[in-house]
Each structure stands twice: as C-alpha cells, then as structure tokens.
Residue frames as qw, qx, qy, qz and C-alpha x, y, z in Angstrom:
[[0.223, -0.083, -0.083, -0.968, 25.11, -74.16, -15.97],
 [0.421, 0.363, 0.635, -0.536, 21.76, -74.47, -14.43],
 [0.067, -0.238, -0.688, -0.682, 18.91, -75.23, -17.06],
 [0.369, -0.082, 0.252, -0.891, 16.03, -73.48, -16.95],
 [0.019, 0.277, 0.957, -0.088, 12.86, -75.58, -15.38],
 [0.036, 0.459, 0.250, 0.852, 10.59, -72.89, -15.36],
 [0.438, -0.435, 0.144, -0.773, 7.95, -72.25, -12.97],
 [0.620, -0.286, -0.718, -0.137, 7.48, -74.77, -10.42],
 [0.549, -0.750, -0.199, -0.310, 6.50, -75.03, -7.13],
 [0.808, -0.289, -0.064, 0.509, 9.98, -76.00, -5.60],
 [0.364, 0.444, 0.007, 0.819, 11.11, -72.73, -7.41],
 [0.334, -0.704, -0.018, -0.626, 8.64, -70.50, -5.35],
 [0.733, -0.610, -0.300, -0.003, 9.31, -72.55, -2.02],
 [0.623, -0.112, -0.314, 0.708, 12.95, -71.10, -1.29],
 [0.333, -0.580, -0.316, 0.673, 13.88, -68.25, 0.23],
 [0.006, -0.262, 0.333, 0.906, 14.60, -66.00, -2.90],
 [0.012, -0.425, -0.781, -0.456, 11.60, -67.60, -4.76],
 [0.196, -0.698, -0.632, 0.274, 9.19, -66.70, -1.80],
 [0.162, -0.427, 0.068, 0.887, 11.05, -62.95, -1.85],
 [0.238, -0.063, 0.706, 0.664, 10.66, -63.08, -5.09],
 [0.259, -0.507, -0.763, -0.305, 6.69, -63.94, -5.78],
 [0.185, -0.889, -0.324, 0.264, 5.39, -61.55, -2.65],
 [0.127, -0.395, 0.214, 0.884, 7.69, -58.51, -4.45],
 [0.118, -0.212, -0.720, -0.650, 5.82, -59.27, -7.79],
 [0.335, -0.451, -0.818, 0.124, 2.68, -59.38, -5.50],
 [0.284, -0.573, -0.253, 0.726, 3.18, -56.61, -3.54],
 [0.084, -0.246, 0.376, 0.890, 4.38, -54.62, -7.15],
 [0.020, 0.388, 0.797, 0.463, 0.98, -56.18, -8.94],
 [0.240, -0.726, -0.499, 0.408, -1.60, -54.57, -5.71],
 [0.014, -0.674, 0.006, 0.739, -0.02, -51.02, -6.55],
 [0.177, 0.158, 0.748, 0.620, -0.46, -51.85, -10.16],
 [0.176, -0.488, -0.785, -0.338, -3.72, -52.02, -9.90],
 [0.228, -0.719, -0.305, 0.582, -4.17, -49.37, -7.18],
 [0.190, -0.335, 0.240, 0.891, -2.92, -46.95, -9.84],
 [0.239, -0.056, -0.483, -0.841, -4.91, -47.84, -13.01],
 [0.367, -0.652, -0.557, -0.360, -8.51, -48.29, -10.87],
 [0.261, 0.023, -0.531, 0.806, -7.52, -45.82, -8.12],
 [0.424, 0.005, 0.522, -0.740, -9.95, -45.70, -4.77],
 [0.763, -0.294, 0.166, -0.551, -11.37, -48.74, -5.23],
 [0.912, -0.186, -0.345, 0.120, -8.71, -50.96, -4.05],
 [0.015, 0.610, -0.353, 0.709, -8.33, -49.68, -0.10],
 [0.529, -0.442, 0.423, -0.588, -7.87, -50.77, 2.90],
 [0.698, -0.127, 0.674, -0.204, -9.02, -54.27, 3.45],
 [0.863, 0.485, 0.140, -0.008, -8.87, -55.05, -0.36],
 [0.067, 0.852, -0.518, 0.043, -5.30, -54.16, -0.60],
 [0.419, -0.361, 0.801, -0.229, -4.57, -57.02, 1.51],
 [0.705, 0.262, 0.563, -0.343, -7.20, -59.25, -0.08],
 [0.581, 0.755, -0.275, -0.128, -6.12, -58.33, -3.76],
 [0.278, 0.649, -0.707, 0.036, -2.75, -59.68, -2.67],
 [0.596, -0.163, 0.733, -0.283, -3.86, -63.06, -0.78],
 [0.774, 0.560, 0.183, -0.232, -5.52, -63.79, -4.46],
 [0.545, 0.741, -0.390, -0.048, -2.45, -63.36, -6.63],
 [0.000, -0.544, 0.836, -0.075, -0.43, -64.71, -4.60],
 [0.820, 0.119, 0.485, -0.281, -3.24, -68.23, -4.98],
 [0.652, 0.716, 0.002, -0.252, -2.73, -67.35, -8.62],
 [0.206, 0.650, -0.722, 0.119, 1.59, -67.19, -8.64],
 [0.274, -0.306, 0.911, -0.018, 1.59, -70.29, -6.40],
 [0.817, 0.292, 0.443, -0.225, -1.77, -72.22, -7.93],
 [0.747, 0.620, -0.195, -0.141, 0.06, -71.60, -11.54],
 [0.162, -0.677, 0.697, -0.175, 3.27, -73.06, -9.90],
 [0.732, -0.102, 0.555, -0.383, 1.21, -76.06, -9.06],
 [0.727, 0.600, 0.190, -0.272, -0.27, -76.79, -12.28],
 [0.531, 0.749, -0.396, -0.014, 2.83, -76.07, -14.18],
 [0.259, -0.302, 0.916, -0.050, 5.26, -78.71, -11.33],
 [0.707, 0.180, 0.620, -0.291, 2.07, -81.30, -12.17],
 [0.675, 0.688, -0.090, -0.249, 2.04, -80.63, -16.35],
 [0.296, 0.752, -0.588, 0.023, 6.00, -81.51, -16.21],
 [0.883, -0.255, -0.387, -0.078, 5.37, -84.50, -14.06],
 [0.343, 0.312, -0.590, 0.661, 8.10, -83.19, -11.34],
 [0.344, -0.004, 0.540, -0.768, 5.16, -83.01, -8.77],
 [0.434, -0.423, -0.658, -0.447, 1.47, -85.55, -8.30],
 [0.393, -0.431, -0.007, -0.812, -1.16, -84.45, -6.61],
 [0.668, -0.251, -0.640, 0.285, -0.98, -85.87, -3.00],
 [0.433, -0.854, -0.286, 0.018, -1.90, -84.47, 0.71],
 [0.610, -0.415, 0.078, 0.671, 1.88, -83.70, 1.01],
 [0.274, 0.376, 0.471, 0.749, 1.47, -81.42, -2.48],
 [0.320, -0.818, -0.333, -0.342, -1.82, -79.61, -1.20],
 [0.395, -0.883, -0.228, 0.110, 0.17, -78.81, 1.64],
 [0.603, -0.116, 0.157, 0.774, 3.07, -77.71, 0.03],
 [0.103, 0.567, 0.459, 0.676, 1.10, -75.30, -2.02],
 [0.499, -0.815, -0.282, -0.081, -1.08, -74.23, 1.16],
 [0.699, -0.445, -0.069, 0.556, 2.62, -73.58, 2.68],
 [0.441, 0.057, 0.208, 0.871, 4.11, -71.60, -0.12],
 [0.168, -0.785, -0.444, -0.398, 0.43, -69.35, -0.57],
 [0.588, -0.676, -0.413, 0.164, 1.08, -68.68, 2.87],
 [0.561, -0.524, 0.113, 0.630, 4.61, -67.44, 2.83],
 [0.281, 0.206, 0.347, 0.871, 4.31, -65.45, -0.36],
 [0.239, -0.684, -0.582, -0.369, 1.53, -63.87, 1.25],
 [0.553, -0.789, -0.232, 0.133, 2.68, -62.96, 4.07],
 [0.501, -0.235, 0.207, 0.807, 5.85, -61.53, 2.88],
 [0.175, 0.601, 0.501, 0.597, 3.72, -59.76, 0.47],
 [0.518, -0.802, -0.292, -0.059, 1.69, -58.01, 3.50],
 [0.625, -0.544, -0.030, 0.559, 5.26, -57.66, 5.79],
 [0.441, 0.043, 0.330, 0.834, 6.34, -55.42, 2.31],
 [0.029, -0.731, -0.382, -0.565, 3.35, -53.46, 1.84],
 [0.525, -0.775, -0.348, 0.051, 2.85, -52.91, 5.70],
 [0.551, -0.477, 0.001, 0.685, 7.03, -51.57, 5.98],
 [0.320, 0.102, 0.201, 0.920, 6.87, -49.75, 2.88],
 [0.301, -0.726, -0.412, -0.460, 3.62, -47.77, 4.18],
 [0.047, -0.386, 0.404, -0.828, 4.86, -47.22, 7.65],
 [0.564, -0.570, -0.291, -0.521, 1.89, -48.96, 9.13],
 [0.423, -0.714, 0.456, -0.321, 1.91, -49.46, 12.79],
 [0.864, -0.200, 0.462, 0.031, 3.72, -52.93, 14.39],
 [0.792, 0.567, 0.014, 0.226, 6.12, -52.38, 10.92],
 [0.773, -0.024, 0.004, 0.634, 9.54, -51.90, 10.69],
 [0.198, 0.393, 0.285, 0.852, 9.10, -48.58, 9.81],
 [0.304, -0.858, -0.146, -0.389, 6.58, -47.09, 12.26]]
C-alpha cells in the first residue's frame, strides 16, 4: 500500500496530478464567480486561475522543501515554473471547452 506523502510537487507534476490541480482550479474560478458575481469576467477569469494555480503549485513547493524531498535549485524553480504552467493551462483548456469558446473542443 502506497503511504500517503502529501502534497508535493512530484505529486502535481504527473498526468492525473496536473488533471487534478487545473479541475480544482477551474472548480475554485466558478467558486468565486458565484459568491462575488460580475466582478470576475472576462480577462479575470483567466487571471483568477493563473494565481491559484501559483498558489496549488507554490504550496506544493514549500511543502516538497519543508519534508526535505526537494532543495531549492535552478532545476526546482523550473520544475515549479513547469508544473504552474501545465496546471494552468489545463485549467484554461477546461474552462474554454466547458464554455464553448471559440478554437475549443466544443465550438
């Protein structure tokens, strides 16, 4: 049986992590679209979710570095800078299909 490690940054870099962190991402944005509704639209939609997802992979960091399973080297910074990237942008590729917007799966 697998023991839990909790958050770390190797967790968020696979495939299911990445899924995983831009669904939570995606699900936080409409959170917050609901309980302050019209005045995150449009370009803040996107921008709201480029943040959290700093937040989901920056507390990754922090928490691989506290457990000593990760030190803080140019190869680290750009692991982080990778995983930001791809939970971002999966974030976006989910908002953009489940809206229909154009150049989506869905328009």
């Amino acid at each position: 049986m697998p023991t839990d490690t909790g958050l770390t940054l190797a967790l968020i870099l696979t495939a299911a992590g990445a899924t995983a962190a831009a669904a939570l991402v995606t699900g936080l944005v409409q959170l917050l679209k609901t309980v302050w509704p019209g005045t995150i639209s449009g370009v803040w939609q996107l921008r709201s979710a480029f943040v959290i997802a700093a937040l989901i992979v920056g507390a990754a960091y922090v928490s691989a570095i506290q457990a000593g399973s990760l030190t803080v080297s140019l190869e680290s910074v750009f692991a982080i800078v990778l995983a930001w990237f791809a939970v971002a942008r999966l974030a976006k590729s989910i908002f953009d299909d489940a809206t229909a917007a154009p150049g989506s799966l869905r328009a």
